[in-house]
LUMTI-39466 format. One record per atom (N, C-alpha, C): residue in one letter; x, y, z. Coordinates in steps of 0.02 Angstrom, whole numbers, padded with zeros to 5 digits, always signed. Example, Ala and Ser with C-alpha at 12.3 -4.5 7.8 and 13.67 -1.06 7.14 Angstrom:
<rs>
a+00660-00284+00390;a+00615-00225+00390;a+00660-00165+00390;s+00642-00112+00354;s+00684-00053+00357;s+00645+00002+00394;
</rs>
This chain:
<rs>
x+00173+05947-00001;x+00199+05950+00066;x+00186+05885+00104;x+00131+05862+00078;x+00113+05786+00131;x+00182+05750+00109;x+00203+05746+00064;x+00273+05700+00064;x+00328+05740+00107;x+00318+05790+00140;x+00396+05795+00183;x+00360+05755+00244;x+00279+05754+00269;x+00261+05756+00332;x+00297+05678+00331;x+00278+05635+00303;x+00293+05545+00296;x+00363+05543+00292;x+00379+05559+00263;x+00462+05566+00282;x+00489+05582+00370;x+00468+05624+00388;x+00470+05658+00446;x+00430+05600+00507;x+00385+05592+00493;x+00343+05539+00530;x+00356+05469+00514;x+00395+05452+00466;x+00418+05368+00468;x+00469+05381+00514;x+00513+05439+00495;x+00590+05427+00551;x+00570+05425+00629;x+00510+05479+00641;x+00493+05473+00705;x+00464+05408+00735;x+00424+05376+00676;x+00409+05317+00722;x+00468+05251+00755;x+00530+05265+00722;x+00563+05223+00762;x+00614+05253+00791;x+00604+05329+00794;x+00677+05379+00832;x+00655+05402+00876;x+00588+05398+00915;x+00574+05454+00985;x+00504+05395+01006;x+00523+05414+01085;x+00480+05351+01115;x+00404+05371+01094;x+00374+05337+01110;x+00286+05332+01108;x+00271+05364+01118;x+00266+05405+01153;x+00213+05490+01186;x+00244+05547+01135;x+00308+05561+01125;x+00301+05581+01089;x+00298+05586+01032;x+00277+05519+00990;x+00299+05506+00922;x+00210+05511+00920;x+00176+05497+00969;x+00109+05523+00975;x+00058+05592+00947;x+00128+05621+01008;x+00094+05696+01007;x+00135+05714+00935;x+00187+05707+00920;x+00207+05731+00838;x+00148+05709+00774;x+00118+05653+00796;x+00075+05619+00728;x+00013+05678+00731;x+00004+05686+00780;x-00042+05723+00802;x-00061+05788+00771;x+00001+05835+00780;x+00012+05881+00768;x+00051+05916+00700;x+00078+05870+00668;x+00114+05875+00610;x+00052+05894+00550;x+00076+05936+00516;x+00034+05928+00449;x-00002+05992+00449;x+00004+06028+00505;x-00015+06097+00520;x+00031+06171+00517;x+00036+06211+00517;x+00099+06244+00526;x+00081+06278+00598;x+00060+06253+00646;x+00060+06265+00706;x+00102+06196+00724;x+00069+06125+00675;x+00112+06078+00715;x+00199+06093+00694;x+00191+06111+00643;x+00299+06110+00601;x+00337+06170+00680;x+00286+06233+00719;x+00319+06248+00762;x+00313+06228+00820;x+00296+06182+00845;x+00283+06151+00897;x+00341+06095+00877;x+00365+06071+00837;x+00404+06039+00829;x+00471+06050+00822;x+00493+06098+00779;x+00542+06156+00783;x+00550+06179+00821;x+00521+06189+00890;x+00536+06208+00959;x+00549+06175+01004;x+00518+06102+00992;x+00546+06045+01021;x+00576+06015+01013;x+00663+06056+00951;x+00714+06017+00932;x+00747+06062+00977;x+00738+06113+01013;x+00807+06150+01056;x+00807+06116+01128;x+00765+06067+01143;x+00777+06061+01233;x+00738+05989+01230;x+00693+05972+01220;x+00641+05916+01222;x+00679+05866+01165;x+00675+05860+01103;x+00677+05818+01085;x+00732+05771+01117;x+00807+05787+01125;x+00847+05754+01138;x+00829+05693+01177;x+00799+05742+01238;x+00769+05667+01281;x+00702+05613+01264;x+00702+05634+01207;x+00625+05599+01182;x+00652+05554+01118;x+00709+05540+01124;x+00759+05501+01087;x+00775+05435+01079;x+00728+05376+01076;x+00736+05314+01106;x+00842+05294+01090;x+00858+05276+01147;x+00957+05275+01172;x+00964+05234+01112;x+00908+05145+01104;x+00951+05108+01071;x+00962+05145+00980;x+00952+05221+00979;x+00935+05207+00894;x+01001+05279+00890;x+01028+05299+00922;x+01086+05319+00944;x+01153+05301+00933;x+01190+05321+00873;x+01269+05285+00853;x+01296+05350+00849;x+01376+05321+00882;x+01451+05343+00879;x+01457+05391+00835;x+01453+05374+00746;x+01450+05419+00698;x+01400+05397+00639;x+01393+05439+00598;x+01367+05432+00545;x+01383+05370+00498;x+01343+05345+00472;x+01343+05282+00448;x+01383+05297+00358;x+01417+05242+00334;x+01442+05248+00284;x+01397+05279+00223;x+01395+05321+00173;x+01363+05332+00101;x+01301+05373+00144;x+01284+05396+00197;x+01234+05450+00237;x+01268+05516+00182;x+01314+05542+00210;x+01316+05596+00193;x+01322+05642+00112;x+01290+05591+00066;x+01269+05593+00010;x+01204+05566-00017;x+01150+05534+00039;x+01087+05528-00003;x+01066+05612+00027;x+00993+05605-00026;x+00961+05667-00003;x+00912+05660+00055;x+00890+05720+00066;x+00867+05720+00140;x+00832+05791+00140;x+00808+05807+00220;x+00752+05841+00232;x+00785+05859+00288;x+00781+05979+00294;x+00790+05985+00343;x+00737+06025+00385;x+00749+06007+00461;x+00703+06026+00506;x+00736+06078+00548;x+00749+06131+00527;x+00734+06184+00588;x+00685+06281+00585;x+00674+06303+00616;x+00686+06379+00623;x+00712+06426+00576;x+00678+06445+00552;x+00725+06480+00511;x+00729+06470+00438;x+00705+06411+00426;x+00711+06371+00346;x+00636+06352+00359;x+00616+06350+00278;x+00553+06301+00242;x+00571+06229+00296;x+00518+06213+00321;x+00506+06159+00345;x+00512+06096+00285;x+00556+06063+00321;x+00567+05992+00255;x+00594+06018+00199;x+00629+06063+00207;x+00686+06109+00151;x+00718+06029+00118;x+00746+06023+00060;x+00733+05967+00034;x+00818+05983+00005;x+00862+05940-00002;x+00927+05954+00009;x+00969+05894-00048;x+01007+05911-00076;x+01035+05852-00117;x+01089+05784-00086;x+01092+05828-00020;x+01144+05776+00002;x+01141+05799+00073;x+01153+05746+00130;x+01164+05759+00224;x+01205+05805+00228;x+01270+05829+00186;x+01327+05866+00205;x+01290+05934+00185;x+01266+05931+00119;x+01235+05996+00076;x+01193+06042+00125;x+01159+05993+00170;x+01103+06011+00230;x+01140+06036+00282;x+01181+05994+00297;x+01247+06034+00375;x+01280+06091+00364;x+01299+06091+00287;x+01343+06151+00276;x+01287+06220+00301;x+01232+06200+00283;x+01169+06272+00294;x+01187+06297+00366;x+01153+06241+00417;x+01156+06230+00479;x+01204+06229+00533;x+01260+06200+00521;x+01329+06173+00531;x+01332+06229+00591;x+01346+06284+00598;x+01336+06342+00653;x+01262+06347+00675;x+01212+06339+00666;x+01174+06349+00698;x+01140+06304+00770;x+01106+06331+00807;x+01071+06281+00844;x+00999+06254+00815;x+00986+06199+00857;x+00930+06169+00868;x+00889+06153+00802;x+00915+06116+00772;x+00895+06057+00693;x+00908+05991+00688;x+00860+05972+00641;x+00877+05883+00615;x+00858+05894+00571;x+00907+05839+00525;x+00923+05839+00433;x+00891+05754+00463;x+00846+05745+00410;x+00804+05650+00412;x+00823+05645+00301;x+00859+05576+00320;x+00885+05560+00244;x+00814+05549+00201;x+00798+05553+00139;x+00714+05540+00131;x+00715+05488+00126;x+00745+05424+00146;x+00733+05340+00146;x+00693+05343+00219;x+00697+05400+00255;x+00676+05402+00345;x+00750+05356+00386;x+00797+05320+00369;x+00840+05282+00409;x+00880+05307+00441;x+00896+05365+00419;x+00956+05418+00470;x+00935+05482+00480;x+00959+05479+00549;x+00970+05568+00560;x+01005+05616+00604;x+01015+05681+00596;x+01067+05708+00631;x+01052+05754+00663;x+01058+05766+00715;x+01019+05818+00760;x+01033+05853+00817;x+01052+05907+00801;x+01093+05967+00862;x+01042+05982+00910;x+01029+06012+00965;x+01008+06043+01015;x+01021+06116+01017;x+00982+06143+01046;x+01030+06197+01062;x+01074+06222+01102;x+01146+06258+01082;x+01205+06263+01153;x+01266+06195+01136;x+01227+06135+01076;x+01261+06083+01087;x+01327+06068+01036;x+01336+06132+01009;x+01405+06106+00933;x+01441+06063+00952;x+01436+06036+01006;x+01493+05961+01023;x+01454+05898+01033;x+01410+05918+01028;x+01360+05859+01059;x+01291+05825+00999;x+01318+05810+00922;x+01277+05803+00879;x+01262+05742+00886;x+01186+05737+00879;x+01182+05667+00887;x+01175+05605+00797;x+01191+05551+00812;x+01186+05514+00723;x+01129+05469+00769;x+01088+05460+00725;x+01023+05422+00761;x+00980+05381+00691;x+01021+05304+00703;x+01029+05269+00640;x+00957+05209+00657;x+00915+05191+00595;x+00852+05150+00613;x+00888+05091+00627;x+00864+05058+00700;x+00891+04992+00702;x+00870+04941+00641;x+00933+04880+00627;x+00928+04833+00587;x+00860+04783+00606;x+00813+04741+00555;x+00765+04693+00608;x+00783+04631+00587;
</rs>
C-alpha cells in the first residue's frame, strides 16, 4: 500500500497549494487519513487546486497509461490499466480523482459537477 500513498503524494505536491498538501502528508497512510481525503474530493479539494496546474483537456497518450483511483466507494488507490478504464468505473459518479502512476496527470470531479471535470497536468520546469 505505501506505493499507492507516493503516488498520491508526489501528484499532491505539485497539484494543491501548501496547507493543504501539508495537512494530506500528514494524514495519508492511515485509513482515517484515505477518508479525510475522500471527503475532501466533494467540496474542498477543488479550491485547494493550485489554477496554474489546471488545462483545457487532457493531455495526449493520458488516457492509456495506468493510474490510481481515489474515491468513496472503491479500494483506495484502486489500481487501473488505463485513465479511461478508471472513468468508465466513475464516469457517473461524484466526487473522485484518477492520478496516472508517473504522478503527472489528473482528473478530478467534485461533487454535483458532471460538467465541470477538471485535467490538472504537472507543470513543465
Amino acid at each position: 500500500m505505501a506505493g499507492d500513498y507516493d503516488i498520491l503524494l508526489r501528484f499532491l505536491d505539485w497539484a494543491v497549494v501548501k496547507n493543504a498538501r501539508q495537512r494530506y502528508h500528514s494524514v495519508l497512510g492511515t485509513k482515517f487519513g484515505e477518508i479525510v481525503f475522500a471527503s475532501a474530493l466533494c467540496h474542498k479539494f477543488e479550491s485547494q487546486v493550485r489554477s496554474q496546474v489546471i488545462v483545457s483537456d487532457r493531455p495526449i497518450n493520458s488516457w492509456d497509461k495506468w493510474c490510481r483511483l481515489y474515491c468513496t466507494g472503491h479500494e483506495f488507490g484502486q489500481r487501473f490499466k488505463s485513465v479511461h478504464a478508471a472513468f468508465e468505473v466513475v464516469e457517473m459518479s461524484d466526487s473522485w480523482l484518477i492520478v496516472t502512476e508517473d504522478s503527472n496527470y489528473g482528473l478530478h470531479r467534485g461533487e454535483l459537477y458532471f460538467d465541470n471535470t477538471q485535467h490538472l497536468l504537472r507543470p513543465r520546469r
